[in-house]
KEKE-3310 file (N, C-alpha, C; in steps of 0.2 Angstrom, whole numbers, plus 5000, padded with zeros to 4 digits):
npx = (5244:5251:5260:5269:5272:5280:5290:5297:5302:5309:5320:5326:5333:5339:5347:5354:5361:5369:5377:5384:5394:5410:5425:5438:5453:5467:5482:5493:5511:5516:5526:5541:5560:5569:5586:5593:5609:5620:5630:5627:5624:5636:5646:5638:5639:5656:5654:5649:5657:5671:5667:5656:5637:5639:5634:5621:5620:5622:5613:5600:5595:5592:5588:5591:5603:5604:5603:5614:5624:5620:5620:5633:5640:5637:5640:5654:5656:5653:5666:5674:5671:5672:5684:5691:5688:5691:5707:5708:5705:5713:5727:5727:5728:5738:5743:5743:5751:5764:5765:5760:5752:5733:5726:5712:5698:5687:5693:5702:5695:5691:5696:5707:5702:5691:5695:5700:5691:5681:5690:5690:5676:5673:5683:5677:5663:5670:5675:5664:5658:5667:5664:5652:5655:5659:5650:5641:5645:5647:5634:5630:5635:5629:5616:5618:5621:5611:5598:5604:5602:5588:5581:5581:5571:5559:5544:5530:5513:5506:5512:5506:5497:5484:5471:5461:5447:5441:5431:5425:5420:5414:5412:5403:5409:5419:5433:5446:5462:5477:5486:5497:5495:5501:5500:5499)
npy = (5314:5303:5303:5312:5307:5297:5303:5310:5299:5293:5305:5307:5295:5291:5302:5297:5284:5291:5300:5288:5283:5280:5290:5290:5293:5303:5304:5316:5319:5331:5337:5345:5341:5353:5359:5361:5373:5372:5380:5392:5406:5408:5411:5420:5432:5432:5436:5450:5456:5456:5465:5479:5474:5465:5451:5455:5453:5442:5438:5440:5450:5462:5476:5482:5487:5501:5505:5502:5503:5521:5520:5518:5528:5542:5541:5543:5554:5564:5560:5565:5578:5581:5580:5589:5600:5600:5601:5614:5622:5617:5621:5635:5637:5634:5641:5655:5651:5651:5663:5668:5678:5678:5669:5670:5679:5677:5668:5676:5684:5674:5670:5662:5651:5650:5645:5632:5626:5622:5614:5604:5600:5599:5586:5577:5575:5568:5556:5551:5549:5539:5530:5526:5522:5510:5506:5503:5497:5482:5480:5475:5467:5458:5457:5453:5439:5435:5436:5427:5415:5414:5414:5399:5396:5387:5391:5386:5385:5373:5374:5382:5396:5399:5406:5399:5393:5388:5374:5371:5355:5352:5367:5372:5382:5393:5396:5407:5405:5403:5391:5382:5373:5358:5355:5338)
npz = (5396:5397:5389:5391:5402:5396:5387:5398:5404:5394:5393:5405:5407:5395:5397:5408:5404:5394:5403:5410:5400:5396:5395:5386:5397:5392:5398:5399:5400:5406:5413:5413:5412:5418:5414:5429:5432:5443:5443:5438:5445:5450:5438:5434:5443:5440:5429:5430:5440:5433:5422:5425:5420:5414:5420:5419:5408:5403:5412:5404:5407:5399:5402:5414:5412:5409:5422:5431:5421:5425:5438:5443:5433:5438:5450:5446:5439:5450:5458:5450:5446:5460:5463:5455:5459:5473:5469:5465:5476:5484:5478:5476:5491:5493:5486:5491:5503:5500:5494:5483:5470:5467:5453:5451:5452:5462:5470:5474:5486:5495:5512:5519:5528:5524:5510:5517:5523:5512:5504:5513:5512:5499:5499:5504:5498:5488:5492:5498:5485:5480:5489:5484:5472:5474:5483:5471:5463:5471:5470:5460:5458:5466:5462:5450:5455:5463:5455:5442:5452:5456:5445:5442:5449:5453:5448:5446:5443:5450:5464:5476:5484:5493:5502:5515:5522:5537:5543:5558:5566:5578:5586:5578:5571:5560:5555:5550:5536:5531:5520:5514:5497:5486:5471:5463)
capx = (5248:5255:5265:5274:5279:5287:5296:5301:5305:5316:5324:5330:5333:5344:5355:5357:5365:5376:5381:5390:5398:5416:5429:5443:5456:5473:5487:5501:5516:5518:5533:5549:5564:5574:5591:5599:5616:5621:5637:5624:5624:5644:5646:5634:5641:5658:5655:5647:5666:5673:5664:5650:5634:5640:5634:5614:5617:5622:5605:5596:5590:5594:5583:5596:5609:5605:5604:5620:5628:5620:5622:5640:5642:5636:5646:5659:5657:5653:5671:5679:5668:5675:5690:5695:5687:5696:5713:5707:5706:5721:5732:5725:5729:5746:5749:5744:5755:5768:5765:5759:5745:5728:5725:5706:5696:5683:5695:5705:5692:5691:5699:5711:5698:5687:5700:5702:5682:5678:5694:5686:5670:5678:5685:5671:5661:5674:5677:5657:5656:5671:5661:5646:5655:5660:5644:5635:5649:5646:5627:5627:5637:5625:5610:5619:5620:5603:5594:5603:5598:5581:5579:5580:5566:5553:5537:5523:5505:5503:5514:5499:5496:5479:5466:5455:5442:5440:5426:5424:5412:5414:5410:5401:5412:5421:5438:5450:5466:5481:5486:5502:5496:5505:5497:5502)
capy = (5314:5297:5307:5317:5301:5292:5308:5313:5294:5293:5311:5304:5289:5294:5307:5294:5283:5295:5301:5283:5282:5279:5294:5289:5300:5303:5307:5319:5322:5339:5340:5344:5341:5360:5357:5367:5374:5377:5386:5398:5411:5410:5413:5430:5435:5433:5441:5458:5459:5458:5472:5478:5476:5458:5449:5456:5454:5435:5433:5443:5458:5470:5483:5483:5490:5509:5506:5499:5512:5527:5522:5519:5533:5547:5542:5542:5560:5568:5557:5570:5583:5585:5580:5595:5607:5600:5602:5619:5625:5616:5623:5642:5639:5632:5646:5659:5649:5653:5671:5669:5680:5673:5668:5668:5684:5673:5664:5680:5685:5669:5668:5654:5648:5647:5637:5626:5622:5622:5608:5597:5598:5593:5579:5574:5572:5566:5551:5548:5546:5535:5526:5524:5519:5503:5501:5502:5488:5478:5480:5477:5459:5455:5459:5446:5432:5434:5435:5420:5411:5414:5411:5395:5392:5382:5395:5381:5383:5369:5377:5389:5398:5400:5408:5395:5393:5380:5374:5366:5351:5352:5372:5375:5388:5394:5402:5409:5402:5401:5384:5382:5367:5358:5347:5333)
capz = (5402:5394:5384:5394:5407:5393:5387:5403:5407:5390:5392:5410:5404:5390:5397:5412:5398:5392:5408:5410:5395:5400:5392:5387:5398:5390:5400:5394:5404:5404:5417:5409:5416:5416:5420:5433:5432:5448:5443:5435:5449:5449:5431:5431:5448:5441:5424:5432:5442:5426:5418:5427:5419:5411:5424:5419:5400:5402:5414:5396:5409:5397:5405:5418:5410:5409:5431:5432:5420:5427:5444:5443:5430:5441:5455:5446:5436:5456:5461:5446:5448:5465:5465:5452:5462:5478:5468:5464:5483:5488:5473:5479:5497:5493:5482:5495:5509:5493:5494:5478:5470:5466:5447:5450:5458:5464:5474:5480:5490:5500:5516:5521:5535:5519:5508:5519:5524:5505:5502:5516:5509:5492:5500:5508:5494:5483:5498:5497:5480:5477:5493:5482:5466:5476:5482:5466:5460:5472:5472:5451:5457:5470:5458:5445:5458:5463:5449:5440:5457:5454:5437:5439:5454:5452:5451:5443:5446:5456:5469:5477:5492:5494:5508:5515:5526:5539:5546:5562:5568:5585:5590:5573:5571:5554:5555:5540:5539:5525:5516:5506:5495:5481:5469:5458)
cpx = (5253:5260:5274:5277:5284:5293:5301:5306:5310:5320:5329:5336:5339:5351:5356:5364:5371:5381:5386:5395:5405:5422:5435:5450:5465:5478:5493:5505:5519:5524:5539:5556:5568:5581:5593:5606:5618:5627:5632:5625:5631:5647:5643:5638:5649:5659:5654:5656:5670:5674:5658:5645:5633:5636:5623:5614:5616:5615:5599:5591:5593:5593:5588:5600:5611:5607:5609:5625:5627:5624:5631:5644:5642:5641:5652:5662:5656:5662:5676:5677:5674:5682:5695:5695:5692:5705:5713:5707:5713:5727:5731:5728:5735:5752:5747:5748:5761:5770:5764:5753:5741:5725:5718:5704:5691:5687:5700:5703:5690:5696:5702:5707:5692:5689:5699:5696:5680:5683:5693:5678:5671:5678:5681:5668:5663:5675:5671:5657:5662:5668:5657:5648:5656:5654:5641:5639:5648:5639:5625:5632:5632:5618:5611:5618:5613:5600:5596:5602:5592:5579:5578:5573:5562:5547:5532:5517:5502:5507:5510:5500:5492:5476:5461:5451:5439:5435:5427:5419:5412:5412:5405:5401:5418:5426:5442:5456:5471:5483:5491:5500:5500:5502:5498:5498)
cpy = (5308:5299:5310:5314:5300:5298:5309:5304:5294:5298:5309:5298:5287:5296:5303:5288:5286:5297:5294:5282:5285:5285:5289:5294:5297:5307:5310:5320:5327:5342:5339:5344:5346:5355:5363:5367:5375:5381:5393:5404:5413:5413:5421:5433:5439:5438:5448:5457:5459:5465:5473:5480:5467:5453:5447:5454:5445:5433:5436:5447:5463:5477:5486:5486:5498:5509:5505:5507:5521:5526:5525:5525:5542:5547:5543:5550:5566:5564:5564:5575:5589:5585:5587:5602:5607:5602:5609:5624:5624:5620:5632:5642:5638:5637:5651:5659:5651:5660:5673:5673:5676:5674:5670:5676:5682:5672:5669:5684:5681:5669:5662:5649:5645:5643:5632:5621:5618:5614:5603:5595:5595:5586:5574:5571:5570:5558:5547:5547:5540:5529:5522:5521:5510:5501:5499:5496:5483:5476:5476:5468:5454:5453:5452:5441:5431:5431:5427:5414:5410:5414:5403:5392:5391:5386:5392:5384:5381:5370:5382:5391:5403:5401:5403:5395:5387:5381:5369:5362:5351:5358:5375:5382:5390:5398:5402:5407:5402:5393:5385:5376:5363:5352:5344:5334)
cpz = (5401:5391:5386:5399:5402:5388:5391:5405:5401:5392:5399:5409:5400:5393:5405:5407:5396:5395:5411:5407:5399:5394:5392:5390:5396:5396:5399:5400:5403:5406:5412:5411:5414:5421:5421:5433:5436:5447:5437:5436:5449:5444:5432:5436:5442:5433:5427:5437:5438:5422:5421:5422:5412:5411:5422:5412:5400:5406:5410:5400:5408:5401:5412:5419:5412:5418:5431:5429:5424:5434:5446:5438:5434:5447:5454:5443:5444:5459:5458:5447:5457:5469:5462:5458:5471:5476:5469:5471:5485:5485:5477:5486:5496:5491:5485:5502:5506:5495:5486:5476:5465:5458:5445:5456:5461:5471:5480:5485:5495:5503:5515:5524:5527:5512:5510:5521:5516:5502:5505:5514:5503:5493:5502:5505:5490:5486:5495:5491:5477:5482:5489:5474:5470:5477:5477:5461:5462:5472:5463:5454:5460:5465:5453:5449:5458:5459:5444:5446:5458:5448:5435:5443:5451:5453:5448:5447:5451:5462:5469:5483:5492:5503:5508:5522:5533:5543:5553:5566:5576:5587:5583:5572:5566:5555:5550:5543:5532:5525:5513:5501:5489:5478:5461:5452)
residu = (UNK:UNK:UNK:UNK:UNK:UNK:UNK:UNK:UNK:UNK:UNK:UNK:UNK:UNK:UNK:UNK:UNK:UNK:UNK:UNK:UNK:UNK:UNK:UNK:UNK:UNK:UNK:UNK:UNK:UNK:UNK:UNK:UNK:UNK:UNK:UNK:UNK:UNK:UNK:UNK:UNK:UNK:UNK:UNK:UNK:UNK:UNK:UNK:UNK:UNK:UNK:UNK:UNK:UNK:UNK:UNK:UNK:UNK:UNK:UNK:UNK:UNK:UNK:UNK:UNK:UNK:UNK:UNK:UNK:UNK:UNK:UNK:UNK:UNK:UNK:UNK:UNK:UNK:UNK:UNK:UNK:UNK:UNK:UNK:UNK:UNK:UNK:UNK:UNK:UNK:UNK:UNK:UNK:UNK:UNK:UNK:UNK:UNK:UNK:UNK:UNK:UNK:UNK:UNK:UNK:UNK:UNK:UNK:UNK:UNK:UNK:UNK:UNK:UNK:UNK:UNK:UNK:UNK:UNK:UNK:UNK:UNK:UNK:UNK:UNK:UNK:UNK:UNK:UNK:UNK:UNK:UNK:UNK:UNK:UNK:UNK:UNK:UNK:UNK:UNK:UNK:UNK:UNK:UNK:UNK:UNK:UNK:UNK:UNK:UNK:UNK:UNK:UNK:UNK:UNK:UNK:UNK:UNK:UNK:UNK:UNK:UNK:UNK:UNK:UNK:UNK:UNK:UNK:UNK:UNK:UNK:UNK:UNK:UNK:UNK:UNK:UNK:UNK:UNK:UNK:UNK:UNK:UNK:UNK)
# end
């Protein structure tokens, strides 16, 4: 039984000792100073006005690219698309005001009332789609600003936004609750 006190009293004994023992803590300065550009956003915005799709190469989001091209390429082959086919009506109806006869048997069977519906449809979608090539330019510059706007934010670690818990000592009553915290 002697035995086993002065064990038990060294083994306490012991790792109370070592639990003192003083570490030496080294401090590294991990923060590194990024510089920010602020003519970053300005630059990418104004290379996509440029040429679009410029704008995303200079912020290295290649992946970008194909959306940029299709969008604006699609709108642009419905802009052709229907602008032939709108010449196409208008030419037949002008050369039936003419007194001319009809090149095409497709089209000699169309009324005038149906000409004329078919070249506002034309135009209509030829309008919308030269609508949608602007927006998808303007949309491929905005995309550039942005993004080099955000590339430079500060997304660290120690910036959190954590679910916490709070307790209360006065109603002994626990309620949930968010926390932005930020620590050094």
């Amino acid at each position: 039984m002697q035995y086993q006190f002065i064990l038990l009293f060294l083994f306490f004994g012991l790792t109370s000792t070592f639990a003192q023992e003083k570490k030496q803590i080294v401090l590294n300065d991990t923060l590194k100073s990024e510089e920010i550009d602020p003519l970053r956003p300005a630059k990418a915005a104004f290379y996509s006005a440029i040429f679009p799709g410029l704008g995303q190469i200079y912020n290295k989001k290649y992946w970008k690219l194909p959306l940029v091209y299709g969008a604006i390429g699609t709108s642009t082959y419905f802009y052709i698309d229907s602008q032939k086919n709108y010449n196409i009506y208008r030419n037949e109806y002008k050369s039936r005001l003419a007194g001319s006869a009809s090149g095409s048997d497709y089209l000699a069977n169309l009324s005038e009332s149906q000409l004329i519906s078919a070249q506002k449809q034309f135009q209509r979608n030829r309008d919308l789609s030269a609508l949608f090539i602007v927006g998808f330019y303007v949309l491929n510059i905005i995309d550039a600003n942005i993004d080099a706007a955000l590339s430079q934010f500060n997304v660290s670690e120690k910036l959190a936004f954590k679910p916490s818990v709070n307790f209360s000592n006065e109603n002994m009553q626990s309620g949930f609750g968010f926390a932005c915290t930020y620590s050094f």
